[in-house]
BAMAR-371262 format. One record per residue (C-alpha): residue number from 1; residue in three letters; x, y, z. Coordinates in pm, whole numbers, plus 50000, padded with zeros to 5 digits. Last residue first. Example, Ala and Ser with C-alpha at 12.3 -4.5 7.8 and 13.67 -1.06 7.14 Angstrom:
2	ser	51367	49894	50714
1	ala	51230	49550	50780
# end
This chain:
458	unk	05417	85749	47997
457	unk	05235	85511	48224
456	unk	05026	85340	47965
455	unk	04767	85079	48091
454	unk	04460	85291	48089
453	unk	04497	85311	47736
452	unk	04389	85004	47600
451	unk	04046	85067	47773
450	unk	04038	85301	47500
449	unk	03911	85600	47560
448	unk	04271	85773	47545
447	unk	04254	85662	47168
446	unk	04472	85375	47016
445	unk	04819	85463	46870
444	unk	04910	85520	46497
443	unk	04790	85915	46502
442	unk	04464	86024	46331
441	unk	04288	85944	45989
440	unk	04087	85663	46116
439	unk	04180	85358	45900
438	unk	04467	85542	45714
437	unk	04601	85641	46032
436	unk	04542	85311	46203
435	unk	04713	85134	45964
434	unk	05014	85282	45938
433	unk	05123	85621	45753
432	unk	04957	85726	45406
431	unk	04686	85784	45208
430	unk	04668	85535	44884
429	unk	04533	85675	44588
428	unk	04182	85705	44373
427	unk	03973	85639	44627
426	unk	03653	85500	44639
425	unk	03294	85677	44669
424	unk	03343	85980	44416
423	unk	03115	85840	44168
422	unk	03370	85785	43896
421	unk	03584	85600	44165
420	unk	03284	85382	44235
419	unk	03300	85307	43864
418	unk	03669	85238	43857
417	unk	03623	84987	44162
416	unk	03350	84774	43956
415	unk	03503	84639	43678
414	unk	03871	84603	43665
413	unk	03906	84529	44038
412	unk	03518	84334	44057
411	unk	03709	84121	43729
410	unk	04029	84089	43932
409	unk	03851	83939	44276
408	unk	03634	83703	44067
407	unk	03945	83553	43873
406	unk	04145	83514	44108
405	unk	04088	83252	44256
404	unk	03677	83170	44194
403	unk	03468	83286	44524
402	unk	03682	83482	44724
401	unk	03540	83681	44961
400	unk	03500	84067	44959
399	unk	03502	84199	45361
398	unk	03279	84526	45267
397	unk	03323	84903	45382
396	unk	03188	85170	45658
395	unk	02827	85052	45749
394	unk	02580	85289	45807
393	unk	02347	85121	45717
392	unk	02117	85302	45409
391	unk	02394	85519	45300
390	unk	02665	85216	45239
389	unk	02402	84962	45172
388	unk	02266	85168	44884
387	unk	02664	85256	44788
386	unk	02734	84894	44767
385	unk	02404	84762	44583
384	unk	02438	85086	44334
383	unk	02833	84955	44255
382	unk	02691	84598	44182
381	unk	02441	84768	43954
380	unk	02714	84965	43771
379	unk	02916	84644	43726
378	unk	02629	84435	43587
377	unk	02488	84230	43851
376	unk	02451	83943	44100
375	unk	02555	84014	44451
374	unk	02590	83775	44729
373	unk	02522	83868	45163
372	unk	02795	83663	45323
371	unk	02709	83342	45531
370	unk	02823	83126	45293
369	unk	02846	83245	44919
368	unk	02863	83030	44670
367	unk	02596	82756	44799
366	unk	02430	82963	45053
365	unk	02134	83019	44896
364	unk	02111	82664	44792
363	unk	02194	82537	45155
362	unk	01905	82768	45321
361	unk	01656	82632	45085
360	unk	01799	82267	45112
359	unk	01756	82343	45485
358	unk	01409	82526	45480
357	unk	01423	82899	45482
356	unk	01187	83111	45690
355	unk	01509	83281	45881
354	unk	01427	83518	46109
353	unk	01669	83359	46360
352	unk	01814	83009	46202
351	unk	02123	83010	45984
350	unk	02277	83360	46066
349	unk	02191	83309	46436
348	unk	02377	83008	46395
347	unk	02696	83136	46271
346	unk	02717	83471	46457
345	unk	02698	83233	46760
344	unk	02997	82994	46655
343	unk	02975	82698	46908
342	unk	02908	82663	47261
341	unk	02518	82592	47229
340	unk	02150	82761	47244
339	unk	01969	82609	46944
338	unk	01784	82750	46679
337	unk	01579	82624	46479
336	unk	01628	82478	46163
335	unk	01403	82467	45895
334	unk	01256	82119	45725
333	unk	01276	82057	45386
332	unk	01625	81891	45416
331	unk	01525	81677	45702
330	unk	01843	81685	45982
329	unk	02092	81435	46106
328	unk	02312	81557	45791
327	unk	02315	81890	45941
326	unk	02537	81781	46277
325	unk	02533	82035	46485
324	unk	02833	82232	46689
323	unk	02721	82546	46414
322	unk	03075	82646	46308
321	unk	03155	82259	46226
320	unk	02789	82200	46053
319	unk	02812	82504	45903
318	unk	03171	82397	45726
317	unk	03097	82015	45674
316	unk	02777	82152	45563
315	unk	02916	82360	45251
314	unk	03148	82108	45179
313	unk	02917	81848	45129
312	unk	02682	82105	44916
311	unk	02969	82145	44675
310	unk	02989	82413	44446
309	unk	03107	82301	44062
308	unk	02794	82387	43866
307	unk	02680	82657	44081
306	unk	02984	82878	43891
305	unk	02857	82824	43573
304	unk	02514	83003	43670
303	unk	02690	83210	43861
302	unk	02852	83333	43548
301	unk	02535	83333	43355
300	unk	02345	83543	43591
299	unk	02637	83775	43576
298	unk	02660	83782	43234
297	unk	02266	83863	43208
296	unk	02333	84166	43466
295	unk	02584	84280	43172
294	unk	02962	84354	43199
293	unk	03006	84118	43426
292	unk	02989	84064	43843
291	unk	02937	83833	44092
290	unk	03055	83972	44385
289	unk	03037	83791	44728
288	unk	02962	83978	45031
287	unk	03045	84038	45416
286	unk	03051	84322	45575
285	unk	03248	84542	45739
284	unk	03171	84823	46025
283	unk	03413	85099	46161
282	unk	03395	85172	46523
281	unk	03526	85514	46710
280	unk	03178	85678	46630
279	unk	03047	85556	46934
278	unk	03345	85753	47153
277	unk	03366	85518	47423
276	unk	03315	85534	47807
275	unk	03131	85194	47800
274	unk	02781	85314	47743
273	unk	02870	85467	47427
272	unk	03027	85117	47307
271	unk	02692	84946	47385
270	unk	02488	85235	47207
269	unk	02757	85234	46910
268	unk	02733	84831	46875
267	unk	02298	84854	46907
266	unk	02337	85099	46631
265	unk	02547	84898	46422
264	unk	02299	84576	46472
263	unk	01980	84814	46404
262	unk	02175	84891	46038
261	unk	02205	84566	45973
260	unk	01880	84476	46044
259	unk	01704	84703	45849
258	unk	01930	84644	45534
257	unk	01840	84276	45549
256	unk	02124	84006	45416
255	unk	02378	84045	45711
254	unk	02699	83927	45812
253	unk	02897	84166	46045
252	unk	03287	84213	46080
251	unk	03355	84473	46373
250	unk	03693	84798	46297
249	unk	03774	84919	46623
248	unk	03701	84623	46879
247	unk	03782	84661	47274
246	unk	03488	84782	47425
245	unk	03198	84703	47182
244	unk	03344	84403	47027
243	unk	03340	84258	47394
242	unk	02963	84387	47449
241	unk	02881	84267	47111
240	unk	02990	83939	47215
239	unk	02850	83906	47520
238	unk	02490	84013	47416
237	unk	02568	83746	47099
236	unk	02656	83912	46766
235	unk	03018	83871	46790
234	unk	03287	83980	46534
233	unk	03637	84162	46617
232	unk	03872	84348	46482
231	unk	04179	84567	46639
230	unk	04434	84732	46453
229	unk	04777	84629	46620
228	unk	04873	84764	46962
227	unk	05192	84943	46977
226	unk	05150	85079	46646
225	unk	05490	85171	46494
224	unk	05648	84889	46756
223	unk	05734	84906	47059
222	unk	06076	84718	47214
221	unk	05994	84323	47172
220	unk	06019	84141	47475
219	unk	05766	84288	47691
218	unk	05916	84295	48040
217	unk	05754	84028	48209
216	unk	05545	83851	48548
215	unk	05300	83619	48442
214	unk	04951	83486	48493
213	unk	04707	83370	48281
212	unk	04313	83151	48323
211	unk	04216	83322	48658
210	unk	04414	83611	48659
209	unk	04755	83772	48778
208	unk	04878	83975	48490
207	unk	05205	84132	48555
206	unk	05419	84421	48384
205	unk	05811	84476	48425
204	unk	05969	84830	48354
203	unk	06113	85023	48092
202	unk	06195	85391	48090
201	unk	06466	85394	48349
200	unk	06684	85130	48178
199	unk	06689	85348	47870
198	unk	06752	85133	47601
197	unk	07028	85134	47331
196	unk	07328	85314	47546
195	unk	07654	85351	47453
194	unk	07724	85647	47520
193	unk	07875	85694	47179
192	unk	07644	85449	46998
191	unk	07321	85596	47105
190	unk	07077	85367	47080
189	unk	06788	85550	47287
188	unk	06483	85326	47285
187	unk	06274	85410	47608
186	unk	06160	85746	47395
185	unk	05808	85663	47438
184	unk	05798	85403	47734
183	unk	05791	85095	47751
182	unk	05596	84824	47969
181	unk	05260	84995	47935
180	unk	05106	84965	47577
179	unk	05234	84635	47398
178	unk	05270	84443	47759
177	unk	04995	84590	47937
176	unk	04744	84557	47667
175	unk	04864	84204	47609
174	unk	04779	84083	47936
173	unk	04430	84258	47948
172	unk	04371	84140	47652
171	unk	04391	83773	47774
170	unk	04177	83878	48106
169	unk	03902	83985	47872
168	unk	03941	83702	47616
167	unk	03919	83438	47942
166	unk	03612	83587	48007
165	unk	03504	83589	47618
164	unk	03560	83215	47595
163	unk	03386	83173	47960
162	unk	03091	83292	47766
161	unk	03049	83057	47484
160	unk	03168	82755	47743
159	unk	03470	82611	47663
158	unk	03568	82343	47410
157	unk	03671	82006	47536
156	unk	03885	81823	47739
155	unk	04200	82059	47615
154	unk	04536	81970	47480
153	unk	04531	82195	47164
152	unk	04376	81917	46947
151	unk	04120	81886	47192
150	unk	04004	82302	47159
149	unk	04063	82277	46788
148	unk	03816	81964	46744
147	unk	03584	82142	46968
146	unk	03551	82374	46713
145	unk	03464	82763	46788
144	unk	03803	82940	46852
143	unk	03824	83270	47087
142	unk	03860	83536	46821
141	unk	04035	83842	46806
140	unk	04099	83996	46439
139	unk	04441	84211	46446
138	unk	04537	84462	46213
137	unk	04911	84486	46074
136	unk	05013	84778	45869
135	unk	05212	84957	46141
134	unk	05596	84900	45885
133	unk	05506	84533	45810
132	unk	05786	84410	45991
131	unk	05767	84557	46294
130	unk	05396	84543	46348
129	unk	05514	84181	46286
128	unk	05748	84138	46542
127	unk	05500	84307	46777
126	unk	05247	84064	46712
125	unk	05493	83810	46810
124	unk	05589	83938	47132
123	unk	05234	84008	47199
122	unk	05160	83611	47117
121	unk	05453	83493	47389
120	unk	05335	83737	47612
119	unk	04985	83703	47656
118	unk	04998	83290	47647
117	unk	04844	83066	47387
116	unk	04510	82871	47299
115	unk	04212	83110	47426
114	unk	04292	83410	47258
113	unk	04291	83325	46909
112	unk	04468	83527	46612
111	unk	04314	83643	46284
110	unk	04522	83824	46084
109	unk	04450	84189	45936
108	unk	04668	84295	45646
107	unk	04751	84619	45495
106	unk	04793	84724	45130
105	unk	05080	85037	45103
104	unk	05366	84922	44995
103	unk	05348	84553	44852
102	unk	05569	84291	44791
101	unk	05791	84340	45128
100	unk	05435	84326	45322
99	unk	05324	83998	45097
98	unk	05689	83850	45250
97	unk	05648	83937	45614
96	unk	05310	83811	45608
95	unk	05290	83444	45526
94	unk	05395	83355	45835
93	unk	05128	83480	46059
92	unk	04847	83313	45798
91	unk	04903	82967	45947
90	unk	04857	82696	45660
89	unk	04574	82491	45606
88	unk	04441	82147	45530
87	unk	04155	82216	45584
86	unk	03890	82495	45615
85	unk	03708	82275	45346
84	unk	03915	82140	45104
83	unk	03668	81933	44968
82	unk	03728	81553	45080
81	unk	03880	81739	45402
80	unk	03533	81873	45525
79	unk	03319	81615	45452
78	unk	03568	81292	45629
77	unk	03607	81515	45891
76	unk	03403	81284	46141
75	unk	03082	81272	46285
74	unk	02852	81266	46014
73	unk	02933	81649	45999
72	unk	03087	81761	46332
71	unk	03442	81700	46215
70	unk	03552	82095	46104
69	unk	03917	82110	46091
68	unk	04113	82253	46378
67	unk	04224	82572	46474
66	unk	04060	82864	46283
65	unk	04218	83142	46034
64	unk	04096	83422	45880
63	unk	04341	83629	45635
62	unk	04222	84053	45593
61	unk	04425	84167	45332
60	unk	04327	84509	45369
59	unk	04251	84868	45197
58	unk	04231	84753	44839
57	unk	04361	84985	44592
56	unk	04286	84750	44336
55	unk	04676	84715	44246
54	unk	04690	84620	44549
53	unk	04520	84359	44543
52	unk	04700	84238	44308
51	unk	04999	84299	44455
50	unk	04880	84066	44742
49	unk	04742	83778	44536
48	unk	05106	83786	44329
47	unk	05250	83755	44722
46	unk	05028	83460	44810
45	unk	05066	83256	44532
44	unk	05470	83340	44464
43	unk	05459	83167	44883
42	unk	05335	82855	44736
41	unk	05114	82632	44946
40	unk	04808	82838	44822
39	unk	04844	82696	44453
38	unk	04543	82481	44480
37	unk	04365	82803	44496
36	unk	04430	82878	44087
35	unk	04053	82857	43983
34	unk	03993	82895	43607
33	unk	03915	82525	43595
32	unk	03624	82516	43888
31	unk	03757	82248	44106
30	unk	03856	82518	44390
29	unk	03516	82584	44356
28	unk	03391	82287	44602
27	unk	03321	82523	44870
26	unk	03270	82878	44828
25	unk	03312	83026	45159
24	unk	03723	82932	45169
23	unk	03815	82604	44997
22	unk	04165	82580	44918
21	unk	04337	82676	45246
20	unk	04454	83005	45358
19	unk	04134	83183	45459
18	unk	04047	83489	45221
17	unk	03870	83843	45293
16	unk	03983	84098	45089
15	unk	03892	84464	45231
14	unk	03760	84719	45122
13	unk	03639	85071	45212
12	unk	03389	85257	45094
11	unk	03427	85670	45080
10	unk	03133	85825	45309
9	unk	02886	86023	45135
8	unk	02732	86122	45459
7	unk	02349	85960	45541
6	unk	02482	85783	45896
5	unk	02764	86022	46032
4	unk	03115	85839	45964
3	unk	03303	86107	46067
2	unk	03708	86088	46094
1	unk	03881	86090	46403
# end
C-alpha cells in the first residue's frame, strides 16, 4: 500500500465533486451567463464534463446524490426548487455507463444510500457497473438525511442518527457477502467445448438474517474487476467516524482550520487502528472551491462577479434541509447553536461548533462555497494553499466543486494543475488498472483487514 506518512511530498489527488441538478454548493449560479448547468438533462452534458476532466488528469468523478428535495425552509420546498437547489435531479447510476465509454482512465464514485433498498438488489447493480466501467467505480455510503426522502420512500419518518448507521452495518454486511463470498475466483469457467460457463462447485448461496434485511441468494451478477467497489464515506459524529473508520477507504471531510483537520484524520487512523486496521489504509478529501486567475486581483474580481448572482434562498433551503432546522425562524445577527437532531451531523457541526459567526456572517461566507473551505488567488497561490494543506494535514487530495459550469473547473485545469505538475505534486499521466490500484497502488480487491474480507471463502 502506498505511504502517506504526514510531512512526505505526497502527489495530490483530485477529484470533481458535482450533484446532478442545477444548483450544486453554489446556489443561484446556474443564472450566472457563462454557466452551462441547465444543460444537465442532456447525456452530451455529462460526457463533454467527463472528458474534460479528463483531460485534467482528474482522478474521480465523484457524483453526490440525496433522496428528496430539501422542504425544511419555511416549511415547504418552495426555496429549494425556485433555485435549483438539490432539485429536480437525475440519478447519477445511469449516467455512468456512457461517461465510462467517453473516457479511459477518469473514475467515478456514486453516492448510494443504505437505508432505502435491499442488499441484493443494490449489489447486483453495483456489480453491473464495476462491469461496465472496467473496476473504475467507487462507492460513497450514506444513510439519507431529509425526512422528505425517508416519507417519500414509504417511511413515517426519518430514523434516528444512530439507528441509520445500525441498519448501515447490517446493510454492508449483506453486500459484503454477496460481492465477496458467494463466488469464487475461477467460479467462471465458459468453456465452450465442455460446455460449462460456471462452476457449480464454486458458487454457493449467502444469507443475511438481521433486524432491518434478510435474504437467502446467490449473488446475481458473477464478480466483477473489483468485487467490492471503492469505498467512501463521511461522518464526523463518534458513530460516524467509527463506521468510516471500519469500512471507509477513501473519507470526505469539510474543514476551514488546518489544526482541526489534521486532529480529525488522526482521530480516523486511531479509530481505524483500534479496529484491526492498517491506519494508513484511509485516504482523506476535502472540500474546496477554486477561484482562480492569472492575478490574486482577478480572482478577487471574479468572485466579486460571481457574488452577484448567488442566492441566499438557495443557500438556506439547502442548510436548512441538511440541518432538520428551519433558518428563516432564526435572527440573522444572531449565531446558531447547536442542536442535537437526526439530520446531517457533518452539516451542523460545520455551521455551529467553534463557529463565532452570526447567521448573515455564516451565510455570506458560505455564499459560493457551502460547507467547503474557498480559495481566492492567483494560480501559484492557489497551488501554495493546496500543497500547505497537503503537508500541514495530512490529507491525501481535494473534492473540487463546481461553482460556475465549466468554466471554473477548466480555468483551475489550465491554470493551476500545470503548476503543481512543475512542482512535482500532480501527475503528469494516468497509472493504470482499476480503481483501487491507482488509489492505493496494490491489487483491485480490498485488504485481508478488511472486515470485507472475512466473508470470502476462497
Amino acid at each position: 500500500m502506498t505511504d502517506s506518512t504526514p510531512g512526505q511530498a505526497k502527489e495530490i489527488r483530485l477529484n470533481m465533486l458535482e450533484q446532478c441538478n442545477p444548483s450544486f454548493q453554489a446556489f443561484g449560479l446556474w443564472t450566472h451567463p457563462r454557466d452551462v448547468s441547465t444543460g444537465y438533462t442532456s447525456i452530451d452534458y455529462w460526457v463533454e464534463y467527463a472528458k474534460m476532466l479528463e483531460r485534467g488528469l482528474f482522478d474521480n468523478f465523484f457524483l453526490a446524490d440525496v433522496y428528496g428535495i430539501p422542504d425544511v425552509f419555511e416549511g415547504r420546498a418552495d426555496g429549494a426548487l425556485k433555485n435549483g437547489c438539490q432539485g429536480p435531479s437525475l440519478d447519477p447510476t445511469v449516467l455512468l455507463p456512457a461517461m465510462a465509454y467517453a473516457t479511459t482512465n477518469l473514475c467515478f464514485t456514486v453516492t448510494g444510500s443504505v437505508t432505502y433498498e435491499q442488499p441484493y438488489q443494490f449489489a447486483r447493480r453495483f456489480s453491473t457497473l464495476d462491469h461496465m466501467l472496467d473496476g473504475r467505480l467507487g462507492w460513497n455510503i450514506v444513510t439519507s438525511y431529509l425526512t422528505s426522502g425517508a416519507i417519500a420512500m414509504g417511511r413515517d419518518g426519518l430514523e434516528t442518527h444512530d439507528t441509520r448507521y445500525d441498519i448501515a452495518d447490517e446493510f454492508l454486511d449483506g453486500v459484503y457477502s454477496l460481492w465477496e463470498g458467494s463466488w469464487d475466483a475461477g467460479a467462471v469457467v465458459r468453456d465452450k467445448s465442455a460446455p460449462l460457463y460456471v462452476d457449480p462447485a464454486k458458487v454457493r448461496p449467502v444469507s443475511l438474517d438481521g433486524e432491518h434485511y434478510r435474504f437467502t441468494a446467490i449473488a446475481a451478477t458473477e464478480t466483477s474487476p473489483q468485487r467490492t467497489p471503492v469505498l467512501f464515506q463521511a461522518g464526523t459524529s463518534s458513530r460516524g467516524k467509527a463506521f468510516a473508520a471500519a469500512h471507509a477507504e477513501g473519507v470526505y471531510i469539510n474543514g476551514t482550520s488546518k489544526e482541526v483537520v489534521a486532529g480529525h484524520i488522526a482521530d480516523f487512523r486511531k479509530v481505524a487502528a483500534d479496529s484491526g486496521r492498517d491506519p494508513r489504509a484511509l485516504k482523506f478529501f476535502m472540500g474546496i472551491s477554486v477561484f482562480v486567475d492569472d492575478t490574486e486581483q482577478a480572482a478577487k474580481d471574479r468572485h466579486a462577479e460571481y457574488l452577484q448572482y448567488s442566492s441566499t434562498e438557495g443557500l438556506m433551503a439547502m442548510l436548512s434541509g441538511a440541518m432538520g432546522i428551519d433558518l428563516s425562524q432564526y435572527p440573522l445577527d444572531e449565531r446558531i447553536e447547536f442542536q442535537e437532531n437526526d439530520s446531517n451531523r457533518s452539516v451542523m457541526e460545520a455551521m455551529t461548533r467553534n463557529n463565532e459567526l452570526t447567521l448573515r456572517q455564516a451565510l455570506e461566507a458560505r455564499a459560493l462555497n457551502g460547507t467547503n473551505l474557498a480559495l481566492v488567488g492567483s494560480a501559484e497561490q492557489v497551488a501554495d494553499e493546496l500543497i500547505s494543506w497537503m503537508d500541514e494535514t495530512d490529507i491525501d487530495g481535494f473534492n473540487i466543486a463546481r461553482i460556475v459550469n465549466h468554466e471554473t473547473t477548466q480555468n483551475f485545469i489550465d491554470k493551476v494543475i500545470p503548476i503543481l505538475q512543475e512542482r512535482g505534486r500532480y501527475k503528469a499521466a494516468y497509472g493504470e488498472g482499476t480503481f483501487r490500484e491507482r488509489l492505493f497502488g496494490d491489487g483491485p480487491h480490498l485488504p485481508e483487514d478488511h472486515p470485507a474480507a472475512q466473508k470470502r471463502q476462497y
